[in-house]
C-alpha positions as CSV (number, residue, x, y, z in Angstrom):
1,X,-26.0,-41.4,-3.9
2,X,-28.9,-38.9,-2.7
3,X,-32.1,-38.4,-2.7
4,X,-35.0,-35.7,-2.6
5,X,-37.2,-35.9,0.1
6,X,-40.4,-33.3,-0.1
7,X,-41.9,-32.1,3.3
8,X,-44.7,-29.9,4.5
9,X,-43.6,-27.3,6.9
10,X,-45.6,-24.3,9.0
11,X,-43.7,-22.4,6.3
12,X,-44.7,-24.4,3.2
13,X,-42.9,-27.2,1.1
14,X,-39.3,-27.8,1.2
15,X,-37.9,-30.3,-0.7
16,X,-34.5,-31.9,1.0
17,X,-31.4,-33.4,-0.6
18,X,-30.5,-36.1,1.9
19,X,-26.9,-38.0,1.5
20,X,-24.5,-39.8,3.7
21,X,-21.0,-38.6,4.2
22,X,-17.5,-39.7,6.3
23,X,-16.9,-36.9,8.4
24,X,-13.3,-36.2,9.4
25,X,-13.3,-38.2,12.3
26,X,-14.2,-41.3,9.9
27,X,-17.9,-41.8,11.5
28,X,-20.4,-42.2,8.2
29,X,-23.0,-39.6,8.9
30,X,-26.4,-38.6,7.4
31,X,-27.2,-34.6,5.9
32,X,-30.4,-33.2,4.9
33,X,-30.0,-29.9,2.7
34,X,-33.1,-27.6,2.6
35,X,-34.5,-25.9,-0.4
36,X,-38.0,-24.4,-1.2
37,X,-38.3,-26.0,-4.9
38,X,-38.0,-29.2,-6.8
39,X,-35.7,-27.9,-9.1
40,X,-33.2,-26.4,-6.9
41,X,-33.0,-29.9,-5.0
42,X,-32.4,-31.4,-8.4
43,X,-29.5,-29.5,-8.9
44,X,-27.9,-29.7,-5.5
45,X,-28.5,-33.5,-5.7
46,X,-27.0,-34.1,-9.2
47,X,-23.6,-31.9,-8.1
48,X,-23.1,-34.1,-5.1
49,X,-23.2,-37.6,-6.9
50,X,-20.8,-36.2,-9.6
51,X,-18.3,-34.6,-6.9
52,X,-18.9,-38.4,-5.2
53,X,-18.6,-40.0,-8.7
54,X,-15.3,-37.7,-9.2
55,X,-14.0,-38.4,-5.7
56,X,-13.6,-34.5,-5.3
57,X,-16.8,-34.3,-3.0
58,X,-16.2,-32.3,0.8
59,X,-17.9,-32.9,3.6
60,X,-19.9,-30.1,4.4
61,X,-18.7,-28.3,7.8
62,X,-20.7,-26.4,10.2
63,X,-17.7,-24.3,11.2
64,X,-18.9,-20.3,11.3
65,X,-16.4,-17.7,9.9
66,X,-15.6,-16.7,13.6
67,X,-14.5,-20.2,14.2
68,X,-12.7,-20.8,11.2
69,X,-11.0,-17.3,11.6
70,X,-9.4,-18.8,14.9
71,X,-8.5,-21.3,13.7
72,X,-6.7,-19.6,10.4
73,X,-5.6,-17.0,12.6
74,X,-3.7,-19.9,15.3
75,X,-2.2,-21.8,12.2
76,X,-1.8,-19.9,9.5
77,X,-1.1,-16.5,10.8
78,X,1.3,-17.3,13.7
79,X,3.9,-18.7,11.4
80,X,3.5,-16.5,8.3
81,X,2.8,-13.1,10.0
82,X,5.2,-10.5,11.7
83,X,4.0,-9.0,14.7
84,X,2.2,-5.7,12.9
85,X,0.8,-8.0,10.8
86,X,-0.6,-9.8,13.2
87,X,-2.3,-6.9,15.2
88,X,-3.3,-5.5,12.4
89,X,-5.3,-8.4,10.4
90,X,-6.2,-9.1,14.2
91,X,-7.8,-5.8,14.5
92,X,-9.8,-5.9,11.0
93,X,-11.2,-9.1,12.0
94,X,-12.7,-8.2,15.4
95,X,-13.9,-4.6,14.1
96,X,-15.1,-5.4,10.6
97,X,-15.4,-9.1,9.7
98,X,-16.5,-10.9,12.8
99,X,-19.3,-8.1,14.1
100,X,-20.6,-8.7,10.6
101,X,-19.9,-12.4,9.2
102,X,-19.1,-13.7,12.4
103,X,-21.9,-16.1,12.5
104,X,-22.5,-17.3,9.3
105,X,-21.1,-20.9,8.4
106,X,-18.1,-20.7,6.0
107,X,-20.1,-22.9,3.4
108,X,-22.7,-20.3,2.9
109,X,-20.4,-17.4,1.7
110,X,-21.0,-17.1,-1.4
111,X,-19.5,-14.5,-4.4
112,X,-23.3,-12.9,-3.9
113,X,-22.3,-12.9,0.0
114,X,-19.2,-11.0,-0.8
115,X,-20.5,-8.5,-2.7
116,X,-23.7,-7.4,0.0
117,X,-20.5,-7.6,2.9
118,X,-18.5,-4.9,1.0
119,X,-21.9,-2.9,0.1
120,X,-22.2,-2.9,4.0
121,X,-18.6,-2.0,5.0
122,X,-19.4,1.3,2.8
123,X,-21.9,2.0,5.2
124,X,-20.2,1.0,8.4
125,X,-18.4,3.8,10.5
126,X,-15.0,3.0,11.4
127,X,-14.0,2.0,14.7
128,X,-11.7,3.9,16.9
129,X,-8.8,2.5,19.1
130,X,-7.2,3.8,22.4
131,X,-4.6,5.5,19.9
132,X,-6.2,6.1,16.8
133,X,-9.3,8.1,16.2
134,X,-11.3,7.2,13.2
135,X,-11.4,10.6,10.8
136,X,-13.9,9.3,8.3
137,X,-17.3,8.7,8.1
138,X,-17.4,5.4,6.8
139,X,-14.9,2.9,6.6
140,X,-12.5,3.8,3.6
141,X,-11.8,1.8,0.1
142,X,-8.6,1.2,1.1
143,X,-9.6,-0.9,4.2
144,X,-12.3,-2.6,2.3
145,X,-9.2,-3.6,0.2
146,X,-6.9,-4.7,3.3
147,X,-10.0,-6.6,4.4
148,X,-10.7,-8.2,1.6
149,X,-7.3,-8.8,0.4
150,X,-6.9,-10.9,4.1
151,X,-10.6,-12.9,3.6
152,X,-9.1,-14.4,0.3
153,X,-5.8,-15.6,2.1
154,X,-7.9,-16.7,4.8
155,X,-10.4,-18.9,2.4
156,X,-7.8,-20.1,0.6
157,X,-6.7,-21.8,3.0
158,X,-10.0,-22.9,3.8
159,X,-9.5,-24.4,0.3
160,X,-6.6,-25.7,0.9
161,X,-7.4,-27.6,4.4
162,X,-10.6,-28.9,1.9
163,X,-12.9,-27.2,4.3
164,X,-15.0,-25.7,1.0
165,X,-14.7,-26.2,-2.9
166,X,-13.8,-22.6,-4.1
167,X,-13.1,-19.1,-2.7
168,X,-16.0,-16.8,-3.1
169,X,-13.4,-13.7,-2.5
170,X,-11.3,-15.0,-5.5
171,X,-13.5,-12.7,-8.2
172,X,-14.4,-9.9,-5.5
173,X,-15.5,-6.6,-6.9
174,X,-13.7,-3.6,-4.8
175,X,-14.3,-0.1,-4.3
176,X,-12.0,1.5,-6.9
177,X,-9.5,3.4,-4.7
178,X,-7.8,6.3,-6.4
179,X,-3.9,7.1,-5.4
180,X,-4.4,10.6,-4.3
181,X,-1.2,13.3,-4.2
182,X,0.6,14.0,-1.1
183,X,0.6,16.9,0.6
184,X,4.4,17.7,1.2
185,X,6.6,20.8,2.1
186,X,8.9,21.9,-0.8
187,X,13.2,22.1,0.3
188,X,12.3,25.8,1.1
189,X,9.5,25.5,3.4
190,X,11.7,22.5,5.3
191,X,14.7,25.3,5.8
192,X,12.1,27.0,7.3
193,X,10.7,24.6,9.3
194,X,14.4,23.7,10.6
195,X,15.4,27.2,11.0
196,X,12.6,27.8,13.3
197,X,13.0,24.1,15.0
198,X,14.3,24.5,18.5
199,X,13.3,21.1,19.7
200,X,17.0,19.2,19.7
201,X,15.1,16.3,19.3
202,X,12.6,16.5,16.3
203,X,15.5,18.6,14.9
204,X,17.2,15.4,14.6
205,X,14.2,13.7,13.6
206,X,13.1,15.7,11.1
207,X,17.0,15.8,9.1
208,X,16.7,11.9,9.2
209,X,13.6,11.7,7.4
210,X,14.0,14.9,5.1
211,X,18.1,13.6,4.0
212,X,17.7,9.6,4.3
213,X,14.1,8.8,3.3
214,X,13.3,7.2,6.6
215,X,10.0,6.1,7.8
216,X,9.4,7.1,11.5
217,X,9.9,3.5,12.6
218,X,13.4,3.5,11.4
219,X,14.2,6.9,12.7
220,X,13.4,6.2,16.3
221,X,14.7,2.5,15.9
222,X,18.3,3.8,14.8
223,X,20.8,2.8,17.1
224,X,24.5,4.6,17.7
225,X,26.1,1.5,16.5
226,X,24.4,2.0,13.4
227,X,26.2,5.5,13.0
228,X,29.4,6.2,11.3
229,X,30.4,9.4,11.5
230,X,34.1,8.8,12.2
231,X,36.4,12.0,10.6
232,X,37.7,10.1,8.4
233,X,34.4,8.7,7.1
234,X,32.9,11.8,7.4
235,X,36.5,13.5,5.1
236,X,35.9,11.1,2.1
237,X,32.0,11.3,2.3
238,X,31.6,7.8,3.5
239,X,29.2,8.8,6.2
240,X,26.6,6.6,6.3
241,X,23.9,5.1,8.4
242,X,22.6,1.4,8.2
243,X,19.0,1.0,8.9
244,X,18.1,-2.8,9.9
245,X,15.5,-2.2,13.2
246,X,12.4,-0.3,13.8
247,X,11.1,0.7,16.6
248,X,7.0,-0.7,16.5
249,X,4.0,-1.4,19.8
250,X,2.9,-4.1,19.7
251,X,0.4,-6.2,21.6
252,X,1.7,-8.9,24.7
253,X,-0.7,-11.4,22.7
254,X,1.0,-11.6,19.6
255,X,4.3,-11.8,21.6
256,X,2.5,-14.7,23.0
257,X,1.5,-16.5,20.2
258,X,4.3,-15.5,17.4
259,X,7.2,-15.5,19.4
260,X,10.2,-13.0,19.6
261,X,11.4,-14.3,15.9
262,X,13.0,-11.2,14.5
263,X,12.9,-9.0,18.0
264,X,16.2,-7.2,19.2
265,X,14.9,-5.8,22.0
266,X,11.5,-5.8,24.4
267,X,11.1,-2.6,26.5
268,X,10.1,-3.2,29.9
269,X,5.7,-1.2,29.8
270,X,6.1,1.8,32.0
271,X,2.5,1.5,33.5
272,X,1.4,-1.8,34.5
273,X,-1.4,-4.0,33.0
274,X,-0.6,-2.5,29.8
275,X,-1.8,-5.4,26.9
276,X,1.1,-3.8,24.6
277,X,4.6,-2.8,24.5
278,X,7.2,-1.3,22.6
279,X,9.8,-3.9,20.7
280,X,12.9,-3.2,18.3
281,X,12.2,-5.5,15.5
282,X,13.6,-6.4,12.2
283,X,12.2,-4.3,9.2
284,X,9.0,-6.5,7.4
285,X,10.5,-6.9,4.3
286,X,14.4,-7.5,3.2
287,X,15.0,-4.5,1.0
288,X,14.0,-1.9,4.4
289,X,17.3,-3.4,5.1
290,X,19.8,-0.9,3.7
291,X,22.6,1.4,3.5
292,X,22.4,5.5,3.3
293,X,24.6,7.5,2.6
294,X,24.8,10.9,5.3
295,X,25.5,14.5,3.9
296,X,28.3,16.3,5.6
297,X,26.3,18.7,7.2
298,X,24.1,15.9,9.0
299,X,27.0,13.7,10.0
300,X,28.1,16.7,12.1
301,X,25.0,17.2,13.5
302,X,25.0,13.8,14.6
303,X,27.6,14.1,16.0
304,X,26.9,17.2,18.0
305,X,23.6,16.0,19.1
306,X,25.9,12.4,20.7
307,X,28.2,15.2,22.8
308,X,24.8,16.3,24.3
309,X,22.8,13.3,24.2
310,X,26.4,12.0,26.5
311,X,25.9,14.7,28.5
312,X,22.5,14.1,29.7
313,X,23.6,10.4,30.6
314,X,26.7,11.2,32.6
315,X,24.4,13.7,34.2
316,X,21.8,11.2,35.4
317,X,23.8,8.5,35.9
318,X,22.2,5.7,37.0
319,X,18.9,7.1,36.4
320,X,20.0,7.1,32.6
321,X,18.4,4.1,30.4
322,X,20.7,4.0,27.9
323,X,19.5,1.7,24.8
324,X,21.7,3.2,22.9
325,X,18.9,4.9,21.0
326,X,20.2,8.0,18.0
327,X,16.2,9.4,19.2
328,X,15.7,8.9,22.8
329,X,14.5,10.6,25.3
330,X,16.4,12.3,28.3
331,X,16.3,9.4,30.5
332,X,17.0,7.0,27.3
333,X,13.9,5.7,27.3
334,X,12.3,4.9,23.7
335,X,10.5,8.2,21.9
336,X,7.1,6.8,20.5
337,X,6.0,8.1,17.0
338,X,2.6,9.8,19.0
339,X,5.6,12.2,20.8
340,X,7.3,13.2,17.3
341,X,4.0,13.8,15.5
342,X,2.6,15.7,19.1
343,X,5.9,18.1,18.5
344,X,5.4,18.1,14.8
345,X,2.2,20.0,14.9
346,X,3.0,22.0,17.4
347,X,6.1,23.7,15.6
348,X,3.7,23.7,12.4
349,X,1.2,25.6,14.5
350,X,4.0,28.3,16.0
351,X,5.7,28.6,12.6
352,X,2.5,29.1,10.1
353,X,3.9,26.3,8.2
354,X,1.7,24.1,5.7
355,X,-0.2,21.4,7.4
356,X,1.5,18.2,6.7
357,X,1.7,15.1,8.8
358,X,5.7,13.8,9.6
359,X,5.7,11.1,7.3
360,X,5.1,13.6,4.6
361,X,9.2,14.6,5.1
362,X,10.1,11.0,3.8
363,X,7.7,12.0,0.7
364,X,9.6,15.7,0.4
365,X,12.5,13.5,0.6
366,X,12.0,11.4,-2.6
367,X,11.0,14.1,-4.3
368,X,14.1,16.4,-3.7
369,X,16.3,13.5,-5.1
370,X,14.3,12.1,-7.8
371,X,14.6,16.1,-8.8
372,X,18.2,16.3,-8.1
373,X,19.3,12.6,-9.7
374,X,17.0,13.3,-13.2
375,X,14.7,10.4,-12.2
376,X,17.2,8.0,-11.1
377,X,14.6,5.3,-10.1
378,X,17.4,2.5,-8.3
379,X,19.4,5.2,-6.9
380,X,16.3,6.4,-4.8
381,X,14.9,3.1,-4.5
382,X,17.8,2.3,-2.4
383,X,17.3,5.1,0.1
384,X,14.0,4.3,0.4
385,X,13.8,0.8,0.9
386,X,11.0,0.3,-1.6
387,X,10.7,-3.2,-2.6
388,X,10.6,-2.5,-6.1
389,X,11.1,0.8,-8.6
390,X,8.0,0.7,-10.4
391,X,6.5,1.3,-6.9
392,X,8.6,4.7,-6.7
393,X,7.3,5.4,-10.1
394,X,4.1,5.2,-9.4
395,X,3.9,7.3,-5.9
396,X,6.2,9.8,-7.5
397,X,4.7,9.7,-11.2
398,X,4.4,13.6,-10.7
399,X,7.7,14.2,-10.6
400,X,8.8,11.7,-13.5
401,X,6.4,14.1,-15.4
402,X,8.0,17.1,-14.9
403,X,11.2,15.5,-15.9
404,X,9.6,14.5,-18.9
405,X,8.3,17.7,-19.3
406,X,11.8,19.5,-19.1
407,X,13.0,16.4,-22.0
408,X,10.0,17.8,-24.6
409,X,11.9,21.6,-23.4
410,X,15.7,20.2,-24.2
411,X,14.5,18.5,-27.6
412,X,13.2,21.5,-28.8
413,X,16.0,23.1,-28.2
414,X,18.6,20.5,-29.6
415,X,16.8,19.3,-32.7
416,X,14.1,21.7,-33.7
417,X,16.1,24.9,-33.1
418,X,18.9,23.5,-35.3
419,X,18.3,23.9,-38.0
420,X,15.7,26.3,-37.0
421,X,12.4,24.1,-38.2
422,X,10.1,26.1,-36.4
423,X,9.0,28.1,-39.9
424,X,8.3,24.6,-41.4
425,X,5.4,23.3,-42.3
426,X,3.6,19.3,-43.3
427,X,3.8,18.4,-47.1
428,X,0.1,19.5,-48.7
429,X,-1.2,16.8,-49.9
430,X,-2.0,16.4,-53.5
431,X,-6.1,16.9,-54.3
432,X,-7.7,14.0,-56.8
433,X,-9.1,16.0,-60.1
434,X,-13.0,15.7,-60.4
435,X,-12.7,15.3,-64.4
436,X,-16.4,15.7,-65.2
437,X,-16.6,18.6,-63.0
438,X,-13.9,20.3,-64.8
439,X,-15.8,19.3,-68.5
440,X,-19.1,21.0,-67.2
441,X,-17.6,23.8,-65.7
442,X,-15.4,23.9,-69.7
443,X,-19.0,23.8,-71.3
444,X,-20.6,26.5,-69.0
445,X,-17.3,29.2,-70.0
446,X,-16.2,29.2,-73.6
447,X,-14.0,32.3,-72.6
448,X,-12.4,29.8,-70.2
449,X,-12.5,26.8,-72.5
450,X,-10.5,29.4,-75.0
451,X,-7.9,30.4,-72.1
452,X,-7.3,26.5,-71.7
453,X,-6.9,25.3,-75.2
454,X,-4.4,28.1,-76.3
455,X,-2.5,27.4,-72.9
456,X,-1.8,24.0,-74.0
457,X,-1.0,24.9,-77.3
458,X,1.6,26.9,-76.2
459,X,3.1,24.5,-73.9
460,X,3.2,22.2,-77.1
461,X,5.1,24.7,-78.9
462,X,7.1,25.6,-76.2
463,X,8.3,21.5,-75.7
């Protein structure tokens, strides 16, 4: 049971809910609750006898969100997260949660809480990283979302291990975020940007991503093994590449506390004291896992750019890392994503071409053969590795349009035109008779009255 003890303060009166709990050590302890009127006591003291009564009572925790985020982060996320995931939830929660929510207890946050923290991630600036630069002036909708979206995992669990009764992020209201259109080159302008590529290695690149829908990851985690461009393979169009590794940095800490589950390979840093490193790492989800088929025209290139990419190594020798890497660089070392991107705008910049970023070539690429296969979702799904279609449909929805667009063109054509409907036109419908008009109207006009009489007359002779 509990009870409501009033106090005077410096501040005034509070009145205190006092109760005795078993903490989780099993030592009966005693807990006074503050609040400034009799009526909110009340309340607090009659929901703690009926959790007691009910047996679904918690004893309250002192734990602060930066604790319990350690703790989440030690047990949960070290067997349920990759390692991107784990640097990046690690990331939001030093930059955005913990600088903000970092010392308030867990039991405080409330759905009230929830909503002033998002009002004030609208009004934070974003924080930049060794790598990244932030481009915005606030932090964006869509990592309110991420953010968000990893709180309510995280108080779940906090649910779960009975720390609090509910999760105030359940019911969170977010920033509406808006899919906005990609910015892409059309098959043209990537001719041109090929024809006027004389980097050999973003050449390479930039074929992988435009013809097999690869994300940047995948192109510079491609290994030769991976490559079958035999002749005969290459005679009956069974060219193909499998894609099952990325290349990815992340940081020695989540090494440390995930493990090397999933990791082919660990590159040796370059530089010393380096807190990252690149891996080659399973793709995050099963269906990046995939078969793609190469056209002709590729599948030589490949194969030219091997010849060379051989020569280089019998060149160097020893000196030669060979990782057996499709996109290395001379010495076989790993190419990073940063060096692609660097070359990338730097053959946009000499050409005059559209500025795009390189992951927009994966976006050209869906495109082109949602265009060329009449909206053939699974077909294209499968290049891409989406996890599902109706996530294709709704990145690409513009071009599903125009094909729909084209369908309203072809009907018109095969129905309308034939027989030629165009000239028709609706039924009119039939107009109700206003009798007592027409009577008035009769009474006003005896000429027309006269007219009507001996028009009926004559129809009677005429039946």
């Amino acid at each position: 049971m509990a009870s409501i003890q009033k106090r005077k303060t410096s501040k005034g009166t509070s009145y205190n809910v006092v109760y005795y709990y078993v903490d989780e050590n099993g030592q009966k302890k005693q807990k006074w609750e503050s609040f400034s009127s009799h009526k909110e006591a009340a309340k607090r003291k009659a929901t703690i006898e009926n959790q007691q009564n009910e047996r679904t009572f918690l004893p309250p925790t002192d734990q602060t969100v930066k604790e319990f985020l350690e703790d989440f982060v030690t047990i949960y996320g070290t067997k349920k997260w990759g390692l991107s995931m784990h640097d990046s939830s690690t990331s939001l929660i030093d930059n955005y949660i913990v600088p903000i929510l970092g010392e308030v207890k867990i039991r405080d946050i409330t759905t009230r809480t929830v909503d002033k923290y998002i009002q004030t991630l609208q009004k934070t600036q974003p924080v930049s990283t060794r790598t990244r630069r932030a481009k915005t002036e606030y932090v964006t909708d869509k990592t309110i979302e991420k953010i968000i979206k990893l709180l309510r995992c995280a108080f779940h669990q906090a649910v779960r291990w009975e720390l609090i009764s509910k999760n105030p992020f359940d019911h969170a209201i977010l920033p509406k975020t808006e899919y906005t259109k990609r910015d892409i080159w059309d098959a043209e302008t990537i001719c041109t940007a090929l024809d006027e590529c004389k980097d050999r290695l973003l050449y390479i690149a930039m074929n992988l991503a435009f013809a097999c829908s690869l994300r940047i990851g995948e192109i510079l985690g491609l290994t030769w093994d991976n490559v079958h461009i035999s002749d005969g393979e290459i005679a009956e169009n069974n060219a193909y590449i499998y894609i099952d590794k990325e290349l990815t940095r992340v940081s020695k800490q989540a090494l440390t506390q995930i493990g090397e589950k999933d990791i082919f390979h660990i590159f040796q840093p370059t530089m010393v004291n380096t807190t990252t490193c690149l891996v080659l790492k399973a793709p995050k989800t099963a269906t990046s896992v995939r078969k793609v088929w190469l056209p002709k025209t590729l599948a030589y290139i490949l194969r030219d750019w091997k010849e060379y990419q051989d020569s280089w190594k019998d060149m160097l020798g020893e000196e030669y890392e060979d990782h057996g890497l499709v996109i290395a660089l001379d010495n076989g070392r790993p190419c990073e994503n940063r060096i692609i991107e660097k070359r990338f705008s730097q053959l946009k910049e000499k050409a005059g071409l559209p500025n795009v970023v390189f992951h927009s070539l994966r976006h050209s690429s869906t495109t082109y053969k949602l265009k060329l296969n009449h909206g053939d979702l699974k077909a294209t799904q499968g290049d891409t590795g989406h996890a599902q279609a109706s996530m294709v449909t709704q990145i690409y929805a513009h071009v599903l349009d125009e094909d729909r667009k084209v369908n309203a063109q072809k009907f018109e054509k095969a129905f309308y035109a034939k027989p030629d409907l165009r000239n028709s036109h609706p039924p009119e419908e039939k107009q109700d008779v206003d009798v007592s008009a027409l009577i008035e109207q009769l009474k006003s006009s005896p000429e027309l009255a006269k007219a009507l009489a001996a028009l009926i007359a004559e129809q009677k002779n005429n039946g």
